[in-house]
Structures are given as structure tokens and as C-alpha cells.
Steps between C-alpha positions, in 0.01 A plus 500: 500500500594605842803361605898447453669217330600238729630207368476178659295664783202216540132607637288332674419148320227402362459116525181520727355814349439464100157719530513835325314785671499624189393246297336505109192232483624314298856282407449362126848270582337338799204452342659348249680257693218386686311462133764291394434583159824608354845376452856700530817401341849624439631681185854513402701808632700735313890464465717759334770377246791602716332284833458191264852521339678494841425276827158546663569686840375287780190768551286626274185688587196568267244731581085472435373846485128672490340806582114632619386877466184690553437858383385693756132562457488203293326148608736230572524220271714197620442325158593759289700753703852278505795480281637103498864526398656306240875506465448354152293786329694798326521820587413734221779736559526933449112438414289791681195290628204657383255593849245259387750250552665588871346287740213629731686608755458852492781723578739222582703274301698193552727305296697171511733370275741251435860595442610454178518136427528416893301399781565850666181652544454914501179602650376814651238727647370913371298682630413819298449806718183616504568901592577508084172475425404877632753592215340313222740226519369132463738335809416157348730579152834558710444130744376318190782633254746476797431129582471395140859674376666293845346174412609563094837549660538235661375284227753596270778523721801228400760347734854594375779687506355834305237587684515557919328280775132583524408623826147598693635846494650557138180341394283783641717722361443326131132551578507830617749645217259317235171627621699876602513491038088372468295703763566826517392505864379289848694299740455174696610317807741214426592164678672284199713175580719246325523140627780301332537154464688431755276615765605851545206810499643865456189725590518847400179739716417835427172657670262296692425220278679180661512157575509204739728178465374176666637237681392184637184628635625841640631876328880437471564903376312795336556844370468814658338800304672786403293819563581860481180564783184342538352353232756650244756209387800562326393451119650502094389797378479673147432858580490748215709819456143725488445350866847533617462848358212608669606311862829727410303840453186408735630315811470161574714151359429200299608148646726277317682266624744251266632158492791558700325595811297181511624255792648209358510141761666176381305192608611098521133298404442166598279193315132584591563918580224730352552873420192727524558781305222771509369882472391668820150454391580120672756591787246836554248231654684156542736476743804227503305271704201514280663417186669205687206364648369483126849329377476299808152342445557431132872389540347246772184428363647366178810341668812704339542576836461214741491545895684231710649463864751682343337793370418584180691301230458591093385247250796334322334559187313861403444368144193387540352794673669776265515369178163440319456261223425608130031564534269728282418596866690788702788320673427512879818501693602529875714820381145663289297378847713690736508776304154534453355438857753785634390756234112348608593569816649841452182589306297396765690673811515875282111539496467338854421798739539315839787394514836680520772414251832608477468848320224596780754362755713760345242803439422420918837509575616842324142731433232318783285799445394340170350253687585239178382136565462179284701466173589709164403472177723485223672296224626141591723319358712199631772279301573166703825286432547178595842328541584184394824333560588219231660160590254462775389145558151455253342247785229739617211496279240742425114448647350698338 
């Protein structure tokens, strides 16, 4: 990403313009609405103990959460490359995923969790760093340990009095102390966030992965990467004393970067918002406008977001849209759709040579004797949230 957090600054809208010009052949959500052949319908949320033992606050927000990914030389497979949360499976927590298991995603991870018994959701983005690999070092084993220690974390973590509030930043630092005791060296980019129940997202960044939030058909804010030069973001590093030793003796310095330095923003979300959190292999060769056109042409397309005289106006109801009913098939969701046409779309715009995306904006701007054009090639991987407030009026229906 290329730009500085401004919240509440709106773009350009969108009503009129809902084509992509980067746009992935094909939507399985639309084409499943105009099939008509499947049904969505609600599932009970989660409620901790303490929430249902005292009065119900008068908002209450749930979250419906999925992620897309493509590793970088790999082909792009919509049906199989995307993660469909489900706040009702467990965690298997301190368990070391084998690599067979990690998801094919390459060098990054992602994660999203509920928090403890809550309907606070923890989700994030790493991105390994790929300069590890000229010392032997497999970058995928510090993003895929890192993101799977944060969402264990956050799964275990209990609301009282013995144990402190659980925060974007202090979860990174779980992660990174965890991982800092299992890999014995690597780092990673980091943009981890907690939204609580009552509608509040803490975002911690750290590098130049990053993410967009969404509202009513425009980009409300977004984060600003944190570089020490060109192409080099600030990452979590685990560099090893025979390294440090020979920077020391030889000349040179190792990059690490901790959880403290990462910018931390407070956001207020509204009913029908939708957080794009993604590695640079997206925001390399999307720009903000892309990856709203693609929200905007679903969002509309389906009718969770509705245009009027007025503007755009949200669906009462997101239920039917977000929250697939029990099938032997993969659940197809708006949150799984947008996911996976963005990371589609990403794929598509890193191995398209004619046209310029952000990172060739970039390599233009500061070295134009490279003479760098189209998009870039690497790992993609994108986590989409969608926001749902409860207590909304249930008159809208699905169509699809």
C-alpha cells in the first residue's frame, strides 16, 4: 500500500461505476444467485457467560470472516484456494502445524480467530521475508508459526480479572515471543487486528502488508506502510548470534524490527463495513479503487448493498448473505466470494505486463531507469471481514 491513514476521508463513489478494470472471469456468488440453486440461513451466534448473565448491551456486532491465497508461481484455484471461517470449530492450541498442513499460500500466513468464548474476532496478515532464503532459511516457518501461535492466543484467552485486556498489539507480541522459542530464525511483515463486540477494531501494522476498511460503497480509511527504503518494510525478525556476529566483525546489519514499533489505529465499524486485510503481493498490483470496484459489484449485485436516491443504503439483514447453511458442499458465502475474486484479481494483475500497478507506479517513481512496467509476482493472500450489526430489522430477504 501506498498511502496514509485517513479516516473518514471518502473517494470518489462508486454507484455508477461497479466494473473492475481488473476483473477475474468469473464470480461463483453471482453465478450462484442467478442459478438460484442454493439456500442461506442464519446460525446462532456466540455469547460468552459473562454477556448472558448481565443485560444485553443495545449493540452487538458479529463478524463473518474468510480468506483467499495463491502461492506465487502456483495456479490459482478459487475452489480450493480459500479458508471459510467458522467461529464454532476449535483451535488446536501450542500444536506446531506440520507444513503439509499450512495452507497453500506460500510464504504468507493468515489467521482469524474468535476471542475466547466471544464474538471478538482476531485476524491477521504475514508475510515471510523472502531475503532468508539466500541463508538457508525457509521464510514460510516464521509467518506460518507466527500466525498460528496469535490465533492459539487468542483462542484461549479468558475475560477476567487475572489476565490483561487483549490488544492488536500485545497479541503480536504473544506471536512473536512464541515463534522467537520454535524457529530459530526468519521474520515477517505483520498487520494483526482485534474487532470487539461492540464494534471497535484495534489494528496493529508492521511492514507493508495492510488493509482497506469499506463503507457504503467508498474506502472510509487505510494503512500506510512502514518502510525503512524502498521495498524494505519494517519486519519481526529472528536473527541468530552467528549472523549478528559476522555483521559485527564483517560490516553490514540485520533488520529487525519488534512489536512495539508497529503503528497501532483505533477504528469505530458500522453494520455492513468490510476489512480487507492483505500481503503486498495484493496491494503490490491492486490499488484501493480496484479492490472496491470488486466489493462494489458483488455488494450490489447480490443486494447487501442497495443503491437508492439516497445513495447507497446496507441490507438490514447480512444473515443471509454471510452465514451458510449446514451442506456436504463448500459453503459459498458473500465474505469467501469477495475474498476470492480480489486474490483472482491480484493473481491476474501480477503476471499482467501492460499494465502498471502500484509497485511499478512506485519502481517509476524512485529508479525510472529500470524501466519496470505491468505487475509483480509474488505470494497473495487476502482475509476479508464482514460486519454485521445485530438487532437489525430481519425484513430484507436473501435472493439468492
Amino acid at each position: 500500500m501506498l498511502s496514509k491513514t485517513h479516516n473518514g476521508v471518502l473517494f470518489r463513489p462508486l454507484i455508477s461505476c461497479i466494473q473492475s478494470q481488473v476483473r477475474p472471469p468469473f464470480s461463483p456468488l453471482l453465478w450462484q444467485q442467478n442459478q438460484r440453486t442454493r439456500a442461506f440461513s442464519a446460525q446462532p451466534v456466540l455469547r460468552s457467560q459473562e454477556s448472558q448473565a448481565q443485560t444485553e448491551p443495545t449493540r452487538k456486532f458479529t463478524y463473518h470472516a474468510a480468506a483467499s491465497f495463491s502461492a506465487k508461481y502456483k495456479r490459482f484455484d478459487p475452489t480450493s484456494d480459500v479458508f471459510h471461517f467458522n467461529p464454532y470449530n476449535r483451535i488446536q492450541t501450542r500444536w506446531k502445524r506440520p507444513k503439509s498442513k499450512r495452507p497453500a499460500s506460500g510464504q504468507d500466513a493468515f489467521f482469524i480467530s474468535r476471542v475466547g468464548d466471544t464474538n471478538a474476532l482476531a485476524f491477521g496478515i504475514a508475510d515471510g521475508v523472502g531475503g532468508w532464503e539466500d541463508s538457508g532459511v525457509d521464510p514460510a516457518d516464521f509467518s506460518h508459526g507466527f500466525c498460528d501461535y496469535m490465533a492459539s492466543a487468542a483462542y484461549e484467552h479468558k475475560l477476567d480479572t487475572r489476565e490483561s485486556l487483549l490488544t492488536a498489539r500485545s497479541l503480536m507480541q504473544r506471536g512473536y515471543d512464541d515463534v522467537c522459542r520454535d524457529v530459530h530464525a526468519g521474520g515477517s511483515t505483520a498487520s494483526v487486528a482485534i474487532a470487539g463486540e461492540d464494534g471497535t477494531l484495534e489494528v496493529a501494522n508492521l511492514g507493508d502488508s495492510g488493509f482497506v476498511h469499506l463503507r457504503l460503497n467508498a474506502v472510509h480509511s487505510y494503512s500506510e506502510p512502514q518502510t525503512h527504503a524502498f521495498n524494505t518494510p519494517y519486519q519481526l525478525s529472528i536473527v541468530p548470534a552467528s549472523m549478528l556476529a559476522r555483521a559485527a566483525a564483517f560490516g553490514g546489519a540485520q533488520l529487525c524490527d519488534y512489536p512495539k514499533d508497529a503503528d497501532v489505529t483505533q477504528h469505530a465499524l458500522k453494520h455492513g463495513d468490510i476489512l480487507i486485510f492483505a500481503s503486498d503481493g495484493v496491494w503490490d498490483n491492486l490499488f484501493n479503487q480496484d479492490v472496491l470496484r470488486i466489493a462494489s459489484r458483488l455488494m450490489i449485485g447480490l443486494g447487501a448493498w442497495k443503491a437508492s436516491d439516497g445513495g447507497i443504503q446496507v441490507a438490514d439483514s447480512l444473515k443471509p448473505y454471510t452465514q451458510a447453511e449446514d451442506s456436504t458442499q463448500r459453503p459459498l458465502t458473500l465474505q469467501s466470494a469477495l475474498a476470492v475474486e480480489i486474490a483472482a484479481a491480484a493473481k491476474l494483475a501480477s503476471t499482467n505486463q501492460r499494465v502498471d500497478g502500484p509497485f511499478a507506479k512506485e519502481v517509476q517513481k524512485y529508479y525510472p531507469q529500470e524501466n519496470w512496467h505491468g505487475g509483480k509476482v509474488d505470494d497473495i493472500c487476502a482475509v476479508v471481514v464482514i460486519v454485521s450489526e445485530d438487532g437489525n430489522s430481519e425484513a430484507t430477504k436473501s435472493k439468492l
